[in-house]
C-alpha positions in Angstrom: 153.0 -112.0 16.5 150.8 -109.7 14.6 147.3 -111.5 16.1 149.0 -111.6 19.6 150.2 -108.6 19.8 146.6 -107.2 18.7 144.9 -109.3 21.2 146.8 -108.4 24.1 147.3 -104.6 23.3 144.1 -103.9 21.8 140.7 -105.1 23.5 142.2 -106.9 26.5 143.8 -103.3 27.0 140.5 -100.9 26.8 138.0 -99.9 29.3 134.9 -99.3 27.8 133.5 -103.3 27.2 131.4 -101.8 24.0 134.6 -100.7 22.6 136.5 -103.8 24.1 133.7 -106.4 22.2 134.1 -104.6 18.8 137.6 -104.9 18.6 137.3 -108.2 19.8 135.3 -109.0 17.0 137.5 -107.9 14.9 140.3 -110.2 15.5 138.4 -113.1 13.5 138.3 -111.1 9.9 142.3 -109.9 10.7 142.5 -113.8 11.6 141.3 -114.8 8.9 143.3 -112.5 6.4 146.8 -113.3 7.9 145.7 -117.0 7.6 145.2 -116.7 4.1 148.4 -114.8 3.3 150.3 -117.4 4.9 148.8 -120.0 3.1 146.4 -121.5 5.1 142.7 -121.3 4.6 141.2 -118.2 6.8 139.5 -119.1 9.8 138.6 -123.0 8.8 142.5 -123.4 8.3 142.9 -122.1 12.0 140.8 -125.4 12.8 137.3 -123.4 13.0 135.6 -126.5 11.5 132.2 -127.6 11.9 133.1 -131.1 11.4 130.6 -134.1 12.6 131.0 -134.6 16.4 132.4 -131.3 17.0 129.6 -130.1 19.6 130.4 -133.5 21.2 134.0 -132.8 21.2 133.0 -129.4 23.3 131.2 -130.6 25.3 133.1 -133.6 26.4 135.7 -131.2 26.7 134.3 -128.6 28.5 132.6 -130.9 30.8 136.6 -132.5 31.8 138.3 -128.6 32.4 135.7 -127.8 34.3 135.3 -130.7 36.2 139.3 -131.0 37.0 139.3 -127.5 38.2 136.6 -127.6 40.2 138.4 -130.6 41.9 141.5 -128.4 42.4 139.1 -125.8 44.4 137.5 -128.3 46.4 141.0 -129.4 47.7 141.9 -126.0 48.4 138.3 -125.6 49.8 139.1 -128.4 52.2 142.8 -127.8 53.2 141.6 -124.4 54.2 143.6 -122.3 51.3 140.1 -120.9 50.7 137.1 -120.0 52.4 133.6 -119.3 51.0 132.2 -116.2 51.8 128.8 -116.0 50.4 126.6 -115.3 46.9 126.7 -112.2 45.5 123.0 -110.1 45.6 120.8 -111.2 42.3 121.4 -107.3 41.0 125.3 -107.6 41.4 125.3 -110.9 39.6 124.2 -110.1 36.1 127.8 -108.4 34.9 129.9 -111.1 36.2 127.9 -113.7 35.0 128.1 -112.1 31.5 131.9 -111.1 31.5 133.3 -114.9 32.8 131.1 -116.4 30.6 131.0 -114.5 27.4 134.8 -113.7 28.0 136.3 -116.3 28.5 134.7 -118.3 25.6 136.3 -115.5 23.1 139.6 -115.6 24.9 140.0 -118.9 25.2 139.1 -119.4 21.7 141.3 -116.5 20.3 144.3 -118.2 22.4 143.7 -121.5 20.9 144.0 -120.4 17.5 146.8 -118.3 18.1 149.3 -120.4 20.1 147.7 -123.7 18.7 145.3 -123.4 15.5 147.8 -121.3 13.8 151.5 -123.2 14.5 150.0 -126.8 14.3 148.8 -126.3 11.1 151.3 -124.0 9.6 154.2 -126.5 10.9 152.3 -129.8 10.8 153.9 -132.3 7.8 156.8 -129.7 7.5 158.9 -130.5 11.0 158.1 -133.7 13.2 155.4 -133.2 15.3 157.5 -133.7 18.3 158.6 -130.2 17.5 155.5 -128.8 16.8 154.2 -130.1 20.0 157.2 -128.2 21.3 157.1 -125.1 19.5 152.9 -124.7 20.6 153.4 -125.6 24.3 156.2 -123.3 24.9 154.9 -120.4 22.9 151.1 -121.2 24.9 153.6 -120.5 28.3 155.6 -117.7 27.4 151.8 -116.2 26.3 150.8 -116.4 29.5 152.7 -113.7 30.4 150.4 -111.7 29.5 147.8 -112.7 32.3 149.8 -114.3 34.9 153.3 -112.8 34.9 157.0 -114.5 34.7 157.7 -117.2 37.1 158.9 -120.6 36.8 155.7 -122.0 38.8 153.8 -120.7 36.0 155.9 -121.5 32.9 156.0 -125.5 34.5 151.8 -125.1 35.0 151.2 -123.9 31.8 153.1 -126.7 29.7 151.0 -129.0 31.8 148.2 -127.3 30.8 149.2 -127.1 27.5 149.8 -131.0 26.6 146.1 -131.4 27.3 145.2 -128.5 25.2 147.6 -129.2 22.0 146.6 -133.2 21.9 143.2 -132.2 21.7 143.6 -129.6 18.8 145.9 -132.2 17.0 144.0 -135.2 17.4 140.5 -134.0 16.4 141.9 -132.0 13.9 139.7 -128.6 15.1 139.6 -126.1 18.0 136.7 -127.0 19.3 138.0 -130.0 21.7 141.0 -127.6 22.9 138.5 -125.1 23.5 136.1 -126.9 25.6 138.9 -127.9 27.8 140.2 -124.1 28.1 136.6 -122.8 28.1 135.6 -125.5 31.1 138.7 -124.9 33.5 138.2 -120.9 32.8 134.6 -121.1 33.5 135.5 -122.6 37.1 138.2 -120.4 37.8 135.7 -117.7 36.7 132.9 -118.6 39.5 135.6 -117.7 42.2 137.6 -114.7 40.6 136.2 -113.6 37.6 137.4 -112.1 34.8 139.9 -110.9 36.1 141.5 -113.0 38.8 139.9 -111.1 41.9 138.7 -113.2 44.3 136.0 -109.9 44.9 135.4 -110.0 41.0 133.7 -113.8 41.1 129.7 -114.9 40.9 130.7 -117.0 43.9 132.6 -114.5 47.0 135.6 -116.2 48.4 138.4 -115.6 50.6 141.8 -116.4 50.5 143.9 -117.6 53.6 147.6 -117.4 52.4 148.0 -121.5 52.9 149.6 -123.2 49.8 148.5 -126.5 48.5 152.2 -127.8 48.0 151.7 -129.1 43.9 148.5 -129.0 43.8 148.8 -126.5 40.4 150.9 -129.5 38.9 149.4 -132.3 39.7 145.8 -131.4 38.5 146.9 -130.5 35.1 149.6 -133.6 34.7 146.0 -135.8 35.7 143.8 -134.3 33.5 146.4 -134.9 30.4 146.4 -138.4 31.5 142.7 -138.5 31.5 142.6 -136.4 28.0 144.5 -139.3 26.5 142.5 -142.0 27.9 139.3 -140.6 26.7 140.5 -139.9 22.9 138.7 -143.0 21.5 135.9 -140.6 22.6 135.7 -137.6 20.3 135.3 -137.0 16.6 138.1 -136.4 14.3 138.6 -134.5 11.6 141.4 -135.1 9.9 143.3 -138.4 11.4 143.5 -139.8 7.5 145.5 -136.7 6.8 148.5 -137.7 9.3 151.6 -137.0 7.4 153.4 -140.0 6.9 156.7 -138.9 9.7 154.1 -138.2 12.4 152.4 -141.3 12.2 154.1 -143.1 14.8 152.4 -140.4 17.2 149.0 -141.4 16.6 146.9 -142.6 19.0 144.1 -144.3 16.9 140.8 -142.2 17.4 137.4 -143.8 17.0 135.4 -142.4 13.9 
């Protein structure tokens, strides 16, 4: 509660973006002193590890969200739920480009270890990971009030969203695969509406048409979980011989 409620009242919450970095900044030493008080070890305990593979497992990653969401704005490209407009001028360019890219790697990294980082490995070997599955996923929706409101539409996309996220935390054993997958899809969500989900505040200039895309916010995330899990055997693990004994009928064998 402590780190969310500083994330979401503090920096997201200020104007000036000086102001708004530094206190950003600061969330990874208060991070890293809560983790310690609770037991865990600071930041690395969080699942900031620079394991072997783990710029793979980022890359991979971010290469998939993106790559999924960009496939969900095509559709809505060609059903006509959104028309492109044009480029931005070169000069006009140069703060959006820094804000979606430079946001939302921080955010989507300070989300992951909050609503995943943090409960999976403060709860993992002490409840079945069923529940900490549970637990994460729903915490990760109800967070997103914060950025996309209440609504049932957005509590059923976010758990979607989520069972990609949380099986790549879990079974790589760091943030860095969950991140890449948050990072990617933010990044192309980013090109259209920024940082802050205006379709003026994007690096590309769109326009929206008021047709829906009856699903379509379901059914990419529900197929990008079911590519997530196909291409496990892909990444690099961290801590797969450290499976408590209850959750091992969960795993889905990596390759090391």
């Amino acid at each position: 509660m402590i780190l969310d409620l500083y994330f979401n009242l503090v920096p997201v919450q200020l104007d000036n973006p000086f102001i708004q970095f530094g206190s950003t900044l600061l969330f990874f030493p208060l991070a890293h002193f809560i983790a310690k008080w609770v037991g865990l070890n600071g930041l690395k305990g969080l699942g900031i590890v620079f394991h072997r593979g783990w710029k793979k497992n980022f890359l991979y990653s971010f290469t998939i969200g993106f790559t999924f969401w960009m496939l969900m704005f095509g559709i809505q490209f060609l059903n006509g739920q959104l028309e492109f407009v044009g480029m931005k001028q070169p000069v006009d360019l140069i703060m959006p480009i820094v804000e979606v890219f430079v946001g939302y790697f921080v955010g989507s990294l300070i989300n992951d270890l909050i609503t995943r980082g943090y409960i999976l490995q403060q709860l993992k070997g002490k409840v079945h990971i069923f529940w900490v599955f549970t637990i994460s996923i729903i915490i990760y929706a109800l967070d997103d009030y914060w950025y996309a409101g209440f609504s049932l539409s957005n509590i059923i996309f976010s758990i979607l969203l989520g069972l990609s996220l949380t099986l790549a935390f879990y079974k790589t054993g760091s943030v860095w695969a969950d991140t890449g997958l948050h990072y990617g899809l933010n990044i192309a969500y980013g090109l259209f509406y920024g940082l802050v989900g205006n379709p003026e505040g994007g690096i590309l200039q769109i326009k929206e048409t008021g047709q829906e895309t009856v699903y379509l916010q379901y059914i990419i995330p529900a197929m990008m979980f079911i590519f997530v899990v196909w291409f496990l055997p892909f990444y690099s693990n961290n801590t797969v011989k450290n499976v408590p004994e209850q959750d091992k009928e969960f795993v889905i064998p990596l390759k090391l």
